[in-house]
Backbone as CSV, one residue per row, in Angstrom:
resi,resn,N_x,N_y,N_z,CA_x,CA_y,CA_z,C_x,C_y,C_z
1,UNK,23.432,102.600,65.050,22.586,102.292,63.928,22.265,103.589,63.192
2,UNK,22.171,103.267,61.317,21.471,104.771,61.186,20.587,104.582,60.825
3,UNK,19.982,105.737,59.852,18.515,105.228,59.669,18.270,104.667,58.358
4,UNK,19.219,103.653,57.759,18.961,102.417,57.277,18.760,101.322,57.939
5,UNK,19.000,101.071,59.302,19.468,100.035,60.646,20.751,99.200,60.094
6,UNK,21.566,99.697,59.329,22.887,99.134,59.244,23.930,99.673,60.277
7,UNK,24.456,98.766,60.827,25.689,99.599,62.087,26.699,99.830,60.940
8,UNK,27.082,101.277,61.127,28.414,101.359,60.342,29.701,101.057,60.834
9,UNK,30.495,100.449,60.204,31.668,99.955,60.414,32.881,100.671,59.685
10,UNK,33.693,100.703,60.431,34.842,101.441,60.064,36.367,100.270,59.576
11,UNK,36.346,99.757,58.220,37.120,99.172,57.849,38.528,100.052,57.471
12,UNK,39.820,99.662,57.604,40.524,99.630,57.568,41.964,98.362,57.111
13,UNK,42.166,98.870,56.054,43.264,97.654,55.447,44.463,98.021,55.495
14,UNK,45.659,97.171,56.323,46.813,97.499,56.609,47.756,96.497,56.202
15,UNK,48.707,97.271,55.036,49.550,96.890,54.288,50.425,96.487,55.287
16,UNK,51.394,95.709,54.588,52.782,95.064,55.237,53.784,96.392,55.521
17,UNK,53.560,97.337,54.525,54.514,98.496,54.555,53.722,99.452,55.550
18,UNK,53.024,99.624,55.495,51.843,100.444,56.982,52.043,99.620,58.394
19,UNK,52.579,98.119,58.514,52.395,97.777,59.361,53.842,97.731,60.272
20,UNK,54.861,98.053,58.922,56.186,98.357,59.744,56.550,99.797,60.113
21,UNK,55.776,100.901,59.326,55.927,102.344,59.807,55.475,102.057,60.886
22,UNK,54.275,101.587,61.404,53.734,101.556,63.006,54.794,101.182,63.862
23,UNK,55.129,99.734,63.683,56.233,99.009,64.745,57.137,100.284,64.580
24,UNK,57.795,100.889,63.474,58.466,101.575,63.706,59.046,102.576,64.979
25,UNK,57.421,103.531,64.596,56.999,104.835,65.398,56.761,103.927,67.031
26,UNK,56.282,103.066,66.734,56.252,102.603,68.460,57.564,102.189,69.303
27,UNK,58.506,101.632,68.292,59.668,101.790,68.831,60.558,103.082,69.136
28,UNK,60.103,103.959,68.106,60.900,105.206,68.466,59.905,105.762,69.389
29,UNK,58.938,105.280,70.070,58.129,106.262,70.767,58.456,105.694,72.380
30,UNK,58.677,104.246,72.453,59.308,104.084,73.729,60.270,104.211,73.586
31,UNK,61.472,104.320,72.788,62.944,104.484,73.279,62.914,105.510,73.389
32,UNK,61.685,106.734,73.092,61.918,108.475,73.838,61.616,108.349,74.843
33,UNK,60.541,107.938,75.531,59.755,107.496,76.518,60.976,106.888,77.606
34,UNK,62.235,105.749,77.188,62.814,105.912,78.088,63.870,105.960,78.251
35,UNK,64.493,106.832,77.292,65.364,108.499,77.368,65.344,109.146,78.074
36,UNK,64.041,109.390,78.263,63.415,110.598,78.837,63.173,109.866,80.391
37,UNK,62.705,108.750,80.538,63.140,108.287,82.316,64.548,108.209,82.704
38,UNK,65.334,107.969,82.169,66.659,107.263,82.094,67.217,109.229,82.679
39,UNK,66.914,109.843,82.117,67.675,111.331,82.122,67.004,111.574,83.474
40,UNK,65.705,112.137,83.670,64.983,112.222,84.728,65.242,111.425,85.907
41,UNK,65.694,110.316,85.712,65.735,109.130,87.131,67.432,109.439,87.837
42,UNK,68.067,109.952,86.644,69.485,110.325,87.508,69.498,110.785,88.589
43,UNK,70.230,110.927,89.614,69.769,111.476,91.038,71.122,113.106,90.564
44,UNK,70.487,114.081,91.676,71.042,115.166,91.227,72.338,115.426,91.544
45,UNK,73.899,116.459,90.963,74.884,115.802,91.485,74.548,117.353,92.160
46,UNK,75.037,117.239,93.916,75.016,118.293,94.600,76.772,118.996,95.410
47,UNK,76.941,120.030,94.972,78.099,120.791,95.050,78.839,120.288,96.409
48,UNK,79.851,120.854,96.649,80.520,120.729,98.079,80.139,121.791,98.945
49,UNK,79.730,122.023,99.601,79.258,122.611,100.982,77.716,122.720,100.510
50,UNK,77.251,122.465,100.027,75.554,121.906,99.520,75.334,121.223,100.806
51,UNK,74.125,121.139,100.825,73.434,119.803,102.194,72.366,119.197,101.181
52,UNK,72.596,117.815,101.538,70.974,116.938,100.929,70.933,116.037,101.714
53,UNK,69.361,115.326,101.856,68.873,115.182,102.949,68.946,113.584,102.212
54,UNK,69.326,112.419,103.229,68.926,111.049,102.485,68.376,110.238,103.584
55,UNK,67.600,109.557,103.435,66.681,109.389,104.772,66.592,110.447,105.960
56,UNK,66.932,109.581,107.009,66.655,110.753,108.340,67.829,111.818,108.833
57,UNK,69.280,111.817,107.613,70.139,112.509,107.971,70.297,113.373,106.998
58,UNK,70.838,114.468,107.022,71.571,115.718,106.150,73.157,115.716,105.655
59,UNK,73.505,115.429,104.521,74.452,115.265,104.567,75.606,116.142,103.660
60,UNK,76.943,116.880,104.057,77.129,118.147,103.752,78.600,117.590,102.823
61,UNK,79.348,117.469,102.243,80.725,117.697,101.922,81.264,119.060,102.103
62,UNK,82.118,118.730,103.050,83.125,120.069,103.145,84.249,120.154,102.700
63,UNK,85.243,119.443,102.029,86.270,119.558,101.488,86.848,118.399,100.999
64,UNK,87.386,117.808,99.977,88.106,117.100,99.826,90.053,116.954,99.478
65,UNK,90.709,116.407,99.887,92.054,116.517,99.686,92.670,115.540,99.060
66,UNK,93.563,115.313,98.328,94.444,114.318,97.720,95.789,114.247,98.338
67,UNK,96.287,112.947,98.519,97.599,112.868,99.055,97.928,111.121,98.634
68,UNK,99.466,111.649,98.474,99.654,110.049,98.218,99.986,109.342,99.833
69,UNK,100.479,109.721,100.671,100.593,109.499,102.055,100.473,109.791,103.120
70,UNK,99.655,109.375,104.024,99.104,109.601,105.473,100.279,109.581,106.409
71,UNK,100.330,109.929,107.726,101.176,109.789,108.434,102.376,109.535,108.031
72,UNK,103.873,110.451,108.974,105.031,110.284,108.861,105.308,109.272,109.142
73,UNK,106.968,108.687,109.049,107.488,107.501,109.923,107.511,106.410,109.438
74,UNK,107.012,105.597,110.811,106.869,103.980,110.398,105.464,103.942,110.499
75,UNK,104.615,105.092,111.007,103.191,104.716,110.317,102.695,105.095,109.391
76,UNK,103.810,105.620,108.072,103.294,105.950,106.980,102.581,104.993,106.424
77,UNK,101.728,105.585,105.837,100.575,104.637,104.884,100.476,105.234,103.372
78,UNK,101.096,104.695,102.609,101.182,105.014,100.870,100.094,104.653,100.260
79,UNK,99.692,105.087,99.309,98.417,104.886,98.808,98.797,104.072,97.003
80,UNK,97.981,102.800,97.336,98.458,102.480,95.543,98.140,103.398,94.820
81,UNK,97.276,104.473,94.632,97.269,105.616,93.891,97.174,106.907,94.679
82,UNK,96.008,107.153,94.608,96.176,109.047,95.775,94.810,108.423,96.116
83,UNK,95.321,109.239,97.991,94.165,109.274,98.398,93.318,110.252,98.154
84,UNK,92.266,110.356,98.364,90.879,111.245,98.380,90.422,111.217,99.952
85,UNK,90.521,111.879,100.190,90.315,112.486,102.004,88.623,113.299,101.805
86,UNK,87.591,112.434,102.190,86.538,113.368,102.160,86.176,113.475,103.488
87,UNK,86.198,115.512,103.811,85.335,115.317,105.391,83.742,115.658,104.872
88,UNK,83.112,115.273,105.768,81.930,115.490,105.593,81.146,115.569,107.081
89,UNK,79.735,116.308,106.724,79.076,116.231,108.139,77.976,115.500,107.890
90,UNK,77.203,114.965,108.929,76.427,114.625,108.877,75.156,114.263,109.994
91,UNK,74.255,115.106,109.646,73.203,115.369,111.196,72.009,114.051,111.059
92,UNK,71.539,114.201,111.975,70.314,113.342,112.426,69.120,114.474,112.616
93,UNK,68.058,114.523,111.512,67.279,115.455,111.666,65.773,114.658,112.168
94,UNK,66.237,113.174,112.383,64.835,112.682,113.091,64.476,112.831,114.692
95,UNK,63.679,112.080,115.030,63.565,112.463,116.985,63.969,110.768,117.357
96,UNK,64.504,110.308,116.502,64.985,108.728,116.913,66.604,108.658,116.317
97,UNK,67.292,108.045,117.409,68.988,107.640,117.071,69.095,106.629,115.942
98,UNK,69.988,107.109,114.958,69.958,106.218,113.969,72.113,106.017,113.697
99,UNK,72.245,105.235,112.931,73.413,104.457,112.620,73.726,105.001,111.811
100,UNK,75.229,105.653,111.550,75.633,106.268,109.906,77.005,104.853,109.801
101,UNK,76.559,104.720,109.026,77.162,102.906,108.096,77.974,103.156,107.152
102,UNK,79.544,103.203,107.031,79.996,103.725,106.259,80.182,102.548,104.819
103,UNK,79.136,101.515,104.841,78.819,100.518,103.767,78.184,101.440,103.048
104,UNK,77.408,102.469,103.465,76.290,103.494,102.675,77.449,104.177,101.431
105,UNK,78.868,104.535,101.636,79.666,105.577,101.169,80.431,104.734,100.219
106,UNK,80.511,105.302,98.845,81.604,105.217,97.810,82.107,106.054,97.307
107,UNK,82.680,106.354,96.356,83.228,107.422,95.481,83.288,106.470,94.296
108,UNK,82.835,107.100,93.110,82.966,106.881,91.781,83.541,107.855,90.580
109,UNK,84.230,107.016,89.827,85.006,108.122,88.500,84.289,108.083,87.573
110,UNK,84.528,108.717,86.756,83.413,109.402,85.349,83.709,108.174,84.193
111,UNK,84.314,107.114,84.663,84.245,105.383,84.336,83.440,104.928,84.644
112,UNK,83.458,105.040,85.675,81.878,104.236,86.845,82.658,103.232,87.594
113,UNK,83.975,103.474,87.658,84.615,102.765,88.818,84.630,102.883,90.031
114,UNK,83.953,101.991,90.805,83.392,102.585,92.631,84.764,101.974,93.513
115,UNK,84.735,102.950,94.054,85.890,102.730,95.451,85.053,102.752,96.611
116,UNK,85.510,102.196,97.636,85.118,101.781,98.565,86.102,102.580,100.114
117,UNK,85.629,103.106,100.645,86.737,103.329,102.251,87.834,102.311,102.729
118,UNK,88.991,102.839,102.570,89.736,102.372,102.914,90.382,102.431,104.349
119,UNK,90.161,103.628,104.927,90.571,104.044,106.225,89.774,103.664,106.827
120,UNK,89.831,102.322,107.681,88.449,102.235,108.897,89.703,101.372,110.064
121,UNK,89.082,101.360,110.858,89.611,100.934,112.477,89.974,100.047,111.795
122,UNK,88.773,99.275,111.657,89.277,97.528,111.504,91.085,97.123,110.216
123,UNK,91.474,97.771,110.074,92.075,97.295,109.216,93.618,98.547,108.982
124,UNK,93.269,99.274,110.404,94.924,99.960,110.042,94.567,101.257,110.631
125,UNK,95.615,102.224,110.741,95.532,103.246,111.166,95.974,104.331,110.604
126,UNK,94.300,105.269,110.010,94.644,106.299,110.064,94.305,107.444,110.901
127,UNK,93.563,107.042,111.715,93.334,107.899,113.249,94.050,108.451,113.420
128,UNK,95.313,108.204,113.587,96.021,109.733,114.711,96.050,110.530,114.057
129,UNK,96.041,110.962,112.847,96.688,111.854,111.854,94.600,112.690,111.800
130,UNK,93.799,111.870,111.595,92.646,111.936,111.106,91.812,111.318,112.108
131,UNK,91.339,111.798,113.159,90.568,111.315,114.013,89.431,111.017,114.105
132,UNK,88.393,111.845,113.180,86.959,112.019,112.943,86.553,110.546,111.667
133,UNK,87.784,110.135,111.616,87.357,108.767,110.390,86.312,107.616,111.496
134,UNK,85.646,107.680,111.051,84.650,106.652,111.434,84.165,105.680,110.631
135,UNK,83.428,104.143,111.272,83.268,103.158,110.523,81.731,102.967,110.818
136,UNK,81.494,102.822,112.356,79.959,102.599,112.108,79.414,103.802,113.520
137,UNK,78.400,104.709,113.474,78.242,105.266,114.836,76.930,105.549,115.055
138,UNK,76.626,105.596,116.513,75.260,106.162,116.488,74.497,107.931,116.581
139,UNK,73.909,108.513,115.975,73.773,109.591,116.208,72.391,109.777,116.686
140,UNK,72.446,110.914,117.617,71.651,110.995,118.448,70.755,112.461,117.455
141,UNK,69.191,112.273,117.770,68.523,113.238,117.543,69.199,114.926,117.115
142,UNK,68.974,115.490,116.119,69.320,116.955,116.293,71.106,116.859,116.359
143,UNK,71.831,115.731,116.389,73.021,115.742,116.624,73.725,115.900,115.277
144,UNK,75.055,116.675,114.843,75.730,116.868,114.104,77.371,116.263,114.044
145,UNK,77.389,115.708,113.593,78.854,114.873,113.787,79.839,115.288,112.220
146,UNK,81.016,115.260,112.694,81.918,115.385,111.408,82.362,114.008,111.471
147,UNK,82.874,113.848,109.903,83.589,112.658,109.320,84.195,112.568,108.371
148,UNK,85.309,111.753,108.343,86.562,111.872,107.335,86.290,110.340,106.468
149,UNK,86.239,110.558,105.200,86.290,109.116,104.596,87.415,108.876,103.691
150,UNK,88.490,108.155,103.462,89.498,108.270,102.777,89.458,106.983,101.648
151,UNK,89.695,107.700,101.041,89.474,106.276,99.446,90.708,106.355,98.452
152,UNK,90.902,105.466,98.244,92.423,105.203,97.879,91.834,104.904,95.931
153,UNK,92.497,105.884,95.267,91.435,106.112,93.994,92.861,105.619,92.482
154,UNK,92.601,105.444,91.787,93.437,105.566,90.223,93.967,106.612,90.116
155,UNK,95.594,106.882,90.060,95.884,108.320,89.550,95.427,108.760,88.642
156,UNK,95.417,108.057,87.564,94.817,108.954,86.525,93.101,109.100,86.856
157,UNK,92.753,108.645,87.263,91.224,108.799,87.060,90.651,109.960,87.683
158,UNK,89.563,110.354,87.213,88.967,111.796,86.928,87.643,111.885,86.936
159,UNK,86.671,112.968,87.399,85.808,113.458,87.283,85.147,112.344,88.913
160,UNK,85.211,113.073,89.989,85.163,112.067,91.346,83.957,112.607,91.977
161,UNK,82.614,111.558,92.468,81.173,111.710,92.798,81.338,110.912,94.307
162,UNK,80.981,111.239,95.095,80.867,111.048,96.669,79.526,109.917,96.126
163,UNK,79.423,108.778,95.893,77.834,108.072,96.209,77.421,107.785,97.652
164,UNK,76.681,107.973,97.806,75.546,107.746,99.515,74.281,107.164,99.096
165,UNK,74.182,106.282,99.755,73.166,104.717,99.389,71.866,105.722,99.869
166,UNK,70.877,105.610,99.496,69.964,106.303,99.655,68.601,104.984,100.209
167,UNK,68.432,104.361,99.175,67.850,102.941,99.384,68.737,101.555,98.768
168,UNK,69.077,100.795,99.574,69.978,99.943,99.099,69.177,98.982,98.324
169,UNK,67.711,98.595,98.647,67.169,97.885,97.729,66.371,97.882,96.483
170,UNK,66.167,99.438,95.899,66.282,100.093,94.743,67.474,100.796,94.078
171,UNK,68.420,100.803,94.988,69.958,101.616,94.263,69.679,102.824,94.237
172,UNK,68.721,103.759,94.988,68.903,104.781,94.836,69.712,105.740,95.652
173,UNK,70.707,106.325,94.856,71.353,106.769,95.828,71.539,108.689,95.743
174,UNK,72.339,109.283,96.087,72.500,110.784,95.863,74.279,111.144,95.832
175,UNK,74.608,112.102,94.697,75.784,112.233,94.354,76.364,113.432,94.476
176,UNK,77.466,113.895,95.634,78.610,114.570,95.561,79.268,114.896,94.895
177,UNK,79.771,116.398,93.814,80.955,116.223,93.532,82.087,116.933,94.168
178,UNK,82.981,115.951,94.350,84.482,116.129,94.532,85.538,116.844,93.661
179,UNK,85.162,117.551,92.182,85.952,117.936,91.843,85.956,119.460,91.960
């Protein structure tokens, strides 16, 4: 109140053309808004012999190789395109045994085409040649294990990210590169 006892009021009249600069600016103010999550929410891509930690394990890339064929002979195994041979390590830094799931592991191209492991027990052999390929195992506390994952990829395709499921029921995951 002032000291007329009138409450002052603050009027304001908003044109049709004032009322689309607003919608405007509010649209350009969340599509920065989530730009700016969208960039930030990427997960980071981490080098080869890097370690990052995804739940209770550490997990390292040590080398990757290309080949179009595994083993000599009659147990050659040809690849519809080239393989991608990733070893990798991977520790248990909790005080409880946990499962490394090789459902957790893909590789993706700078398409966003995901490959999946192709080398596992169940379905053929590339063990003798590659012994450390594993499908599902348990690791024990403080324990460090090596592992070979082989993914059978597009020749031409390019620019290659190790994905590791981080949370499977948010998609968050953490990215390797392979090149």
């Amino acid at each position: 109140m002032d000291a007329t006892g009138v409450h002052g009021r603050l009027r304001v009249h908003i044109t049709g053309r004032m009322f689309v600069v607003l919608v405007a600016l509010c649209v350009i103010f969340l599509f920065a808004l989530w730009r700016a999550w969208d960039v930030y929410s990427q997960p980071p891509v981490i080098a080869i012999g890097e370690e990052e930690e995804v739940g209770s394990f550490v997990y390292s890339v040590l080398s990757v190789e290309s080949r179009v064929v595994i083993e000599d002979g009659v147990l050659a195994r040809r690849a519809e395109g080239v393989y991608k041979i990733v070893k990798i390590t991977v520790r248990n830094e909790d005080d409880r045994r946990h499962n490394v799931n090789e459902e957790l592991f893909s590789v993706i191209d700078a398409a966003g085409t995901e490959y999946l492991p192709v080398c596992r027990a169940d379905i053929g052999s590339c063990v003798e040649e590659l012994p450390q390929t594993f499908t599902q195992r348990i690791v024990d506390p403080g324990e460090e294990i090596l592992g070979i994952f082989i993914f059978d990829v597009d020749t031409d395709a390019s620019g290659f990210k190790l994905k590791i499921i981080r949370d499977a029921f948010v998609g968050d995951h953490v990215l390797f590169d392979l090149d």
